[in-house]
N, C-alpha and C positions, 0 to 999 in steps of 0.2 A: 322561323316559320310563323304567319299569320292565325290569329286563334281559328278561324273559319279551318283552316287547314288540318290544325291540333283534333277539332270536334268531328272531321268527316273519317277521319281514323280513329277513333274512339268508338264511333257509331257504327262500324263494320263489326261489334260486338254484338252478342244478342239478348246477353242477360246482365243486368246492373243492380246489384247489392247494392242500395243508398243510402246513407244516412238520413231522415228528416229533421234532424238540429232538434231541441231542448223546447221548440213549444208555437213560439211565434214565426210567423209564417215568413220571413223575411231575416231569417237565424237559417237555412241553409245555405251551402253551396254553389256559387255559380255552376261549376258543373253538374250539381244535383240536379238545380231548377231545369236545367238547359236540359234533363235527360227527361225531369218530366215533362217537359213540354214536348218534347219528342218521341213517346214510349207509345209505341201501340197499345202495349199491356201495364197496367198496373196491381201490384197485389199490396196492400197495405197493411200496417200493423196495427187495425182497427182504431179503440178511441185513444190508443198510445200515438196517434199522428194526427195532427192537424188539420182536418178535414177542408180549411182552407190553402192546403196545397194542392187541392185535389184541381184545384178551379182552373190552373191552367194547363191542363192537359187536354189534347185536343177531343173534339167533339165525338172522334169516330173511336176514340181509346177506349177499350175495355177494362173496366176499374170493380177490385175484387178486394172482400175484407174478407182476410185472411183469421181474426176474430172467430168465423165460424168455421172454420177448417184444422184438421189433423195434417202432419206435415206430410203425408201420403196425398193428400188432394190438395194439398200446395204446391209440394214438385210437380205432380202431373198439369195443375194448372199451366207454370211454367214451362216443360218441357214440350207443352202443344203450342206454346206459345211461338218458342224458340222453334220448334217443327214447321210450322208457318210462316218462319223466317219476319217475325214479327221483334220490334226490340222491348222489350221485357224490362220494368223496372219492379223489383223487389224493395217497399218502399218501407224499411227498417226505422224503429223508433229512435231519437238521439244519433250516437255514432253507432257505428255498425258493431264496433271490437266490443261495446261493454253489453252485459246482460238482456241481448235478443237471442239467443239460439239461435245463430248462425250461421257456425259452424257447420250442425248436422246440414242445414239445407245447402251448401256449399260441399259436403261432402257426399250429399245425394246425386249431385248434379255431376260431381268429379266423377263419381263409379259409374255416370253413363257416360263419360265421356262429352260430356256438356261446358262447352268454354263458361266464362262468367268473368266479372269484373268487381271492382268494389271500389266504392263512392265514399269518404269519410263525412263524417254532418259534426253535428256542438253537444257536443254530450250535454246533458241535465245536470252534470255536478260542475261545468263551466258556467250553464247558466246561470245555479244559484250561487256561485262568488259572485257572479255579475250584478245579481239582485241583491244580494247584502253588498256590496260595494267593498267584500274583501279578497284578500291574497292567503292563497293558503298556504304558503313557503314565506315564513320572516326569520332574519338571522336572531339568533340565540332563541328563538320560541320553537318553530318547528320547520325543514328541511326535507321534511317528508310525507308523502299524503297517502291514508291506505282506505283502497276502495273498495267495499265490500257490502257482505249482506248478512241480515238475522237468520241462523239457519229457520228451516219451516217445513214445510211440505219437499224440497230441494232440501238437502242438506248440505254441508259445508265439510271439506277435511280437517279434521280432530284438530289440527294443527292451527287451524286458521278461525276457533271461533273468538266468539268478539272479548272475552274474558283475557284471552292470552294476546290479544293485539292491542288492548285497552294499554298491557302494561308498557308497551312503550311510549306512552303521551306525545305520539304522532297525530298532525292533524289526520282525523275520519272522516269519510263521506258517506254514507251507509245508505243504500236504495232499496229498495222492494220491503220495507220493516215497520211503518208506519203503524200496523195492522197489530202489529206485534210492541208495540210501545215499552208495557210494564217487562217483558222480560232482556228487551236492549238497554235499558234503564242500569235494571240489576247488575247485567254483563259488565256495563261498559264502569260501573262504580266499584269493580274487583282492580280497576286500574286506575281511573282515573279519580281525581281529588271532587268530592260531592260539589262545591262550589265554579267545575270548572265551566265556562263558558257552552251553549250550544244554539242551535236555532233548526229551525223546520222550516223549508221550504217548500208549500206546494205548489204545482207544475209552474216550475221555474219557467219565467218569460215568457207565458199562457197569460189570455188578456185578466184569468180570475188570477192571476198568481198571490198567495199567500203570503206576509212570511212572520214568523213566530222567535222572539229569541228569548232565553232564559238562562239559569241554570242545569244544571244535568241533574242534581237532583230532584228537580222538578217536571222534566223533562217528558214523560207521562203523564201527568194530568197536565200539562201546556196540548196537548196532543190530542186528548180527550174535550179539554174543555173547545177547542177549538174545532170539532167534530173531524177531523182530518184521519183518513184507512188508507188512503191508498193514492200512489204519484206525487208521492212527496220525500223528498232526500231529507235526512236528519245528518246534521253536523256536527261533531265535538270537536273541543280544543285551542288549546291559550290563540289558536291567530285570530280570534272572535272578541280577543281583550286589547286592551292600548297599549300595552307595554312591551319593545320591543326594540334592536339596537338598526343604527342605520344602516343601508349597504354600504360595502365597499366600492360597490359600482360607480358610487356616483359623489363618494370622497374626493378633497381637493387634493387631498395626498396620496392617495391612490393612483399608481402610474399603473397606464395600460396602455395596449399596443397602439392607440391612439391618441392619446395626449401624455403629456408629462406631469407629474405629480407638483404638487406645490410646498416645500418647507417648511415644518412650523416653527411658530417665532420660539 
């Protein structure tokens, strides 16, 4: 099937959840771009999206920050939209799945029986690997990556604050805590070793993008001194150091279903 084809049955949709990707306007989706170019409606997720996606949206689109709305006059935005038989893009910060509230406005729409769709984008914690130039999975260092936040004003299950996540020396990605510096500091030093590697990224692949690296016990005043509150991911963990073993993927003695391994002497 011809993508022209793919896109005229996608567009028989009326409402589109979309990712805006991690910052720079050219970090979405072919299919995102292609639905804002085609959206009669736009509702945006204010200064969390890049106001230069907005530009190729046609002339006659109605385009709405959502910044100044309660999710009561977000759906109803949407739902006149869709009423109008108008296509609808909900134009979500990052990817859709991590920390926009999404959910709720996808379940407002289900309890009226309102079709919808959803658009994946480049999360913020891809972008900033991208801008530090690392890998957050290396063998014998770390395997595992846990994404999360300082609890605040939101709170987090007892289970999951950062004191008791620290102790597994998993690489972290920690978002919305910037604000909160001195007490993720504290947390994450109940687990992890004061000298271990970290870095501050703010808005990852945004033309001002930031980035900061240090130590963790220093980790707060790097934070401070760099006047940085808010849109910046904090990172801990040994994959931000040199030392680490190679994959097996790409061993010469390593057999896989596609080459054969090599003998050592």
């Amino acid at each position: 099937m011809k993508r022209e084809e793919r896109w005229k049955r996608l567009e028989n949709k009326s409402i589109y959840f979309v990712g805006a990707g991690s910052g720079a306007e050219d970090l979405i989706t072919l299919r995102g771009h292609r639905l804002i170019c085609q959206a009669d409606m736009i509702v945006y997720a204010g200064s969390l999206v890049n106001p230069a996606l907005l530009r190729d949206a046609k002339e006659s689109c109605e385009i709405y920050n959502s910044a100044y709305m309660n999710l009561e006059e977000m759906i109803d935005i949407m739902i006149r939209g869709y009423e109008e038989n108008k296509l609808v893009v909900r134009l979500q910060t990052g990817d859709t799945s991590l920390y926009g509230a999404v959910r709720e406005q996808m379940d407002s729409l289900k309890a009226r029986g309102i079709p919808y769709e959803v658009c994946p984008g480049v999360s913020s914690f891809c972008g900033a690997a991208a801008a530090l130039k690392a890998e957050y999975t290396l063998p014998d260092v770390s395997q595992t990556v846990i994404i999360t936040r300082m609890e605040g004003r939101t709170g987090v299950p007892q289970r999951e604050k950062l004191s008791l996540l620290a102790e597994h020396h998993a690489t972290m990605v920690i978002f919305l805590s910037a604000a909160l510096a001195e007490q993720v500091q504290q947390e994450l030093l109940e687990g992890y070793e004061e000298d271990t590697s970290c870095a501050v990224v703010y808005k990852a692949t945004w033309p001002e993008e930031k980035i900061v690296r240090g130590e963790l016990k220093n980790l707060a005043q790097m934070i401070k001194d760099n006047k940085i509150t808010k849109t910046a991911l904090i990172m801990v963990g040994d994959f931000l150091g040199d030392e680490y073993q190679l994959s097996k993927l790409y061993d010469k003695e390593f057999e896989t279903a596609f080459r054969k391994g090599e003998e050592s002497l």
